[in-house]
N, C-alpha and C positions, 0 to 999 in steps of 0.2 A: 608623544601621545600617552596617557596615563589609562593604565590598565588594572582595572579592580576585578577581585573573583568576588564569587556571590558566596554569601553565607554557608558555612558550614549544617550540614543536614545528613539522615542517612538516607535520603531520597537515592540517591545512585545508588547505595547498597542494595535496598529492595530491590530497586530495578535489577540489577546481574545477578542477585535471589532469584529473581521468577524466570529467567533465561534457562537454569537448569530444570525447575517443574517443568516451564512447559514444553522443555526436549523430550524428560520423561513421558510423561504425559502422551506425546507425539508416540515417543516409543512402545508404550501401553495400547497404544491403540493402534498403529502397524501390526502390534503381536495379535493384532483379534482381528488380520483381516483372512488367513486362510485356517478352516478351507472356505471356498467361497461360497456364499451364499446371501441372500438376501440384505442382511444388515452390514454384508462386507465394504459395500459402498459409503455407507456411511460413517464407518472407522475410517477411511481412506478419507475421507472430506475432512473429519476428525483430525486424523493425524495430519494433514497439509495445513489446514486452518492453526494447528497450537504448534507447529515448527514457526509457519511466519509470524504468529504471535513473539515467540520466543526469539525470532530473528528483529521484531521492531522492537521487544522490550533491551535486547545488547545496543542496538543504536540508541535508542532513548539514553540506558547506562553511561554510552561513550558520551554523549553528547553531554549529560549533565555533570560530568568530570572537565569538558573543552569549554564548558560554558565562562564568557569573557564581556564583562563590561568595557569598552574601552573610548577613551573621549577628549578630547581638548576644546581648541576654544571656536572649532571649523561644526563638529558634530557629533553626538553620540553615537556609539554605534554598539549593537548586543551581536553577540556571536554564540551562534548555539549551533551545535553540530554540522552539514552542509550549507548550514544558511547567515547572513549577515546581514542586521536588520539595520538601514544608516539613517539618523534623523538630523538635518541641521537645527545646527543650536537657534539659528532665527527661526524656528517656526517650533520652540518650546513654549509654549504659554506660561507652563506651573510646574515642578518639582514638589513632590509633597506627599506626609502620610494618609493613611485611611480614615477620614471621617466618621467620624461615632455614628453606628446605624447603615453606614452607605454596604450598601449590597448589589453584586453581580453576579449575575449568574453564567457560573463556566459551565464550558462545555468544550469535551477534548479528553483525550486519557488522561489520568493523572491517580498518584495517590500521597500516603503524608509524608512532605517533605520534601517535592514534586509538583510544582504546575504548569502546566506548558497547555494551553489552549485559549480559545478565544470566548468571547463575550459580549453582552452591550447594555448600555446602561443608557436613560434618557438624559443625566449630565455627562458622563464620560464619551457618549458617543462608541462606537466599536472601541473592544478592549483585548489587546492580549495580553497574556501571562508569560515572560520568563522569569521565573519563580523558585526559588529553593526552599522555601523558606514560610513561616507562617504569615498571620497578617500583621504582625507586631513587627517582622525584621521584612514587608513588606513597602516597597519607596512607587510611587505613582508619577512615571512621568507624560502628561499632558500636551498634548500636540493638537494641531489644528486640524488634521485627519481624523484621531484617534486618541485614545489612552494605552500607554504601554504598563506594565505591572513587571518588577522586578524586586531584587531582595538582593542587596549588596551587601559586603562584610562595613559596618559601620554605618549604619545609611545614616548617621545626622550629619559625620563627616564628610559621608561620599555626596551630598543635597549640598553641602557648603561647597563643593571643588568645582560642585556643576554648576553654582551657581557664579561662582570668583569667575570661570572663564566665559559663563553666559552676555555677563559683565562688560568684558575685553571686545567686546563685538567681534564677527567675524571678518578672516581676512580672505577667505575663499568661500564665493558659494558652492552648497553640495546639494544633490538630485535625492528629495526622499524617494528611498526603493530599499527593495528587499534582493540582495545579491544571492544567488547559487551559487553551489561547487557545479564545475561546467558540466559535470555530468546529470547532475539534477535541472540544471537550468535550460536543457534541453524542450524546446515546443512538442520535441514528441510523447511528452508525458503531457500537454495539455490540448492533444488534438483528439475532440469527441468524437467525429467520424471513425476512426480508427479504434478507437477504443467500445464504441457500443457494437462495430462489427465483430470486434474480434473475441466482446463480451457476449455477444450472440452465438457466436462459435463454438465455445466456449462453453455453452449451456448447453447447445444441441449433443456438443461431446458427452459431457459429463452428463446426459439423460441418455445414451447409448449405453455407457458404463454399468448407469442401474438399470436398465432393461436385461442385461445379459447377465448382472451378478444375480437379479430375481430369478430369471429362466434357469441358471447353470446347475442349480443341482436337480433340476426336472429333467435337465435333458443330461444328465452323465448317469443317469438311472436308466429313462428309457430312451433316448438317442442318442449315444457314444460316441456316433458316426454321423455327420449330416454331409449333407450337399453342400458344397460352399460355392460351387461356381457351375453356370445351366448353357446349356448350346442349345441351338436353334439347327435340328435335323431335318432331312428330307426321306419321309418313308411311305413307297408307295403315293405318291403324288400328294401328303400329307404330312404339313409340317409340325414337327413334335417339337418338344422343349423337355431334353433330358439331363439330369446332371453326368458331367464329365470330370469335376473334381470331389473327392470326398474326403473329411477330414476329422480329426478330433472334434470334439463342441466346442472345448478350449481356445480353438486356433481363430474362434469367433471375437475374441478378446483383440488381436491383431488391428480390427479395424479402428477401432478407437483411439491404441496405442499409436496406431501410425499418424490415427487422424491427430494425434495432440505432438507427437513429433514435428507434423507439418505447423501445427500451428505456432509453436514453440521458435520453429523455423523460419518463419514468415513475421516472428516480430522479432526476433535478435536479427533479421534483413533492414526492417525496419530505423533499425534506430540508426543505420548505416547511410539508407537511402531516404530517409524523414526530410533532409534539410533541402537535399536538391530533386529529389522524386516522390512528391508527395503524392501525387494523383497514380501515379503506379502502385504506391505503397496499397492507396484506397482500394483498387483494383486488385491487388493481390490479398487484400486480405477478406475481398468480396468472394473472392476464386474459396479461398477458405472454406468460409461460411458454405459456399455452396456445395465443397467436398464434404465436410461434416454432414450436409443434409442426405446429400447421396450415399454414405458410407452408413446411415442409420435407416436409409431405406432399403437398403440391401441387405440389412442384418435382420429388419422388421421381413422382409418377405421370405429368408430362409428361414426363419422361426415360424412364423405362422401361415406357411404353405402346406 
């Protein structure tokens, strides 16, 4: 099988560039989350959002160093980071450059030197991009699902090699598909029940979080001490409801942390129990949802009781 890399670029360079801003960055804004107070929420949303930034702009880096054209006379196949794109050669139509005027519109992260997303065009039909490369060291290859966009070292050379074995007909049929690395190829990354519950979760958490970093510096001024947990008494044939635990305001923080442990919890179970316990998974991550709810009702009543 004959194996081309794509075009020379500093597209990867940028990319492992912005890995270290947006660590900084991450880090600048952790440094403005105490003491706590109102806008300390949103540093933290801050700083979580530009680490995983910085965490997809290294795989993006890695990827556009791994990235591999590779092909005989069975199928093409693109290789770009976790994924391997395979097209058989009988359901090529066209190899060829960009037309004078022809325009798609991407869509997908990217910048110069750097394409990697998708697109559509009313002759190319669905487009993607793996891309190094301008529109000039740009090669279009043409399928009967789609158009693929690539940028090989030499494309007049690499258009003739694919074409010499297009030629040779093939001696095996191949299955167009898009292969994973096993751990991406997992259905547990593409099951929506489980993902809008646990994105429900999820959001009920993270609105407990801004509710208590708003409240926390009103009550470390005038309540230091609250109630955090209420009994049900019997006094004089009349039943009271008095607090029996009492604690820092701080320790109100507890509930949220625990609740995003649990949730944390209940999807690293998941990906364990995804393939043969999917309906427990659903149920467990319903159980979730519903501790969040209650863990924000309970922090809503000792604050505004």
């Amino acid at each position: 099988m004959r194996s081309w890399r794509p075009v020379r670029s500093f597209g990867g360079l940028i990319g492992l560039l912005l890995v270290p801003i947006a660590w900084l960055l991450a880090v600048g804004a952790a440094s403005r989350i105490f003491p706590v107070r109102g806008a300390t929420f949103w540093f933290a949303i801050a700083a979580l959002v530009l680490f995983a930034a910085g965490v997809l702009f290294l795989y993006w880096g890695v990827a556009f160093f791994t990235m591999r054209y590779l092909f005989d006379r069975n199928g093409l196949t693109l290789c770009w980071g976790g994924f391997r794109q395979v097209i058989p050669m009988n359901r090529i139509v066209a190899i060829r450059r960009w037309n004078e005027g022809e325009v798609v519109r991407e869509r997908g992260l990217r910048w110069p030197g750097y394409h990697r997303g998708r697109g559509r065009s009313p002759d190319l039909g669905p487009v993607e991009f793996y891309a190094v490369g301008s529109r000039l060291a740009q090669v279009l290859v043409c399928t009967t699902e789609g158009t693929l966009v690539i940028s090989p070292r030499d494309p007049a050379d690499f258009i003739q090699e694919l074409e010499i074995r297009r030629n040779l007909g093939v001696s095996r049929q191949l299955v167009q598909e898009r292969q994973s690395w096993w751990l991406l190829g997992w259905n547990f990354w593409r099951d929506r029940p489980i993902w809008v519950l646990s994105g429900a979760a999820l959001l009920v958490n993270l609105g407990l979080f801004a509710l208590l970093c708003y409240w926390y510096p009103v009550l470390r001024e005038s309540r230091p001490l609250l109630p955090l947990h209420y009994s049900e008494v019997m006094e004089e044939s009349v039943v009271r409801i008095i607090p029996d635990i009492v604690g820092p305001a701080s320790d109100l923080f507890k509930l949220p942390a625990f609740g995003l442990v649990l949730l944390l919890g209940d999807l690293g179970l998941g990906l364990l129990l995804h393939r043969k316990h999917r309906l427990l998974l659903i149920l467990l991550m319903a159980v979730a949802l519903v501790v969040q709810v209650m863990f924000l009702l309970g922090a809503a009543y000792i604050l505004y009781r």
